[in-house]
C-alpha positions as CSV (number, residue, x, y, z in Angstrom):
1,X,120.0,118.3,85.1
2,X,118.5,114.7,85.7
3,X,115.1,115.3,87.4
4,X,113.9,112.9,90.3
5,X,113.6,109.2,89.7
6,X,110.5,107.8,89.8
7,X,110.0,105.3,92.8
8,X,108.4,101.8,91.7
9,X,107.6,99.8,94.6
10,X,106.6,96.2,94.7
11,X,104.5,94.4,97.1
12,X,104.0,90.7,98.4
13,X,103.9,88.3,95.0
14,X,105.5,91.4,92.8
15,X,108.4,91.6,95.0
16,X,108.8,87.8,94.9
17,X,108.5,88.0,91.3
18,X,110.7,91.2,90.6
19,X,113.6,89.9,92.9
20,X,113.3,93.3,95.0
21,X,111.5,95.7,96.7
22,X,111.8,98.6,94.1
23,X,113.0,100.1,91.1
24,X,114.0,103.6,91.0
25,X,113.7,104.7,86.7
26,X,115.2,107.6,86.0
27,X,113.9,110.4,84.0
28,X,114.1,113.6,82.3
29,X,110.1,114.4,82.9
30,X,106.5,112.7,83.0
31,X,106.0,109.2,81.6
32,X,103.1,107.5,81.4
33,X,102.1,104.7,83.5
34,X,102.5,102.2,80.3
35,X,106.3,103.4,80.4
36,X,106.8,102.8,83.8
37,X,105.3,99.1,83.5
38,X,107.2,98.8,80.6
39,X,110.6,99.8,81.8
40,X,109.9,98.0,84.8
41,X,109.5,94.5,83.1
42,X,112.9,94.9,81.3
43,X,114.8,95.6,84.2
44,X,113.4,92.0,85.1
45,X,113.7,90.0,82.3
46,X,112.4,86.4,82.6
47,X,110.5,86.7,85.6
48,X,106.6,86.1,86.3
49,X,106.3,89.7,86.7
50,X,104.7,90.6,83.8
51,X,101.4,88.0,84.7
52,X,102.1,89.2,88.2
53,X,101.9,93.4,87.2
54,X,99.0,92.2,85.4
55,X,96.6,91.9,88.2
56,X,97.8,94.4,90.3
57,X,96.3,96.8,92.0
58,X,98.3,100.3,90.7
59,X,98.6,103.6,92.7
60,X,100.5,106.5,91.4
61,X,101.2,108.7,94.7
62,X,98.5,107.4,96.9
63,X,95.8,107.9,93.9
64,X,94.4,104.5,92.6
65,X,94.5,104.3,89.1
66,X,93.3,101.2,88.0
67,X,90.4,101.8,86.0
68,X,92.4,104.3,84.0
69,X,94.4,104.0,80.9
70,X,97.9,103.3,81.6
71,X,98.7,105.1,78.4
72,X,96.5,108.3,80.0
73,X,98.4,108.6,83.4
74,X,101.0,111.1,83.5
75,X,103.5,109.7,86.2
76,X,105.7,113.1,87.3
77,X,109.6,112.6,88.4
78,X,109.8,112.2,92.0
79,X,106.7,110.0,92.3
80,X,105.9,106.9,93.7
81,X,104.1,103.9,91.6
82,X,102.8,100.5,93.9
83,X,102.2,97.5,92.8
84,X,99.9,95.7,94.9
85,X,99.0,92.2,94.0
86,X,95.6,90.9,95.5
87,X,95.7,89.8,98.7
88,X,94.1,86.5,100.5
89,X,91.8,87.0,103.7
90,X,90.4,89.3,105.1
């Protein structure tokens, strides 16, 4: 039995540059945050989202987790993972 996908949602420029407004990866158990950002770039292949992922703010649930190492964060099935580029204004 398949567990829960994991949700990738992108926001503002990393929708524009993903083409949509999430991913849903499939998996069998945890990944790591490098895996997610990994799979998600080769579901969009010649796009600017890799220098777009690249300055993102990343939350994993509604945990920030951009100080951390990507290869460090254990992203369970059934979670959600944003991608939120910076934003202008204020």
């Amino acid at each position: 039995m398949t567990a829960a996908p994991i949700e990738v949602h992108y926001w503002a420029s990393a929708r524009s540059a993903a083409g949509v407004a999430s991913d849903a990866l499939t998996v069998d158990g945890p990944i790591t945050l490098a895996e997610v950002v990994e799979r998600a770039l080769a579901l969009h292949p010649g796009t600017r989202l890799p220098d777009v992922l690249a300055i993102c703010s990343t939350l994993v649930g509604d945990r920030p987790v951009n100080r951390e190492d990507p290869g460090g964060v254990l992203v369970p099935p059934g979670s959600s993972v944003e991608f939120l580029p910076p934003f202008a204004g204020g």
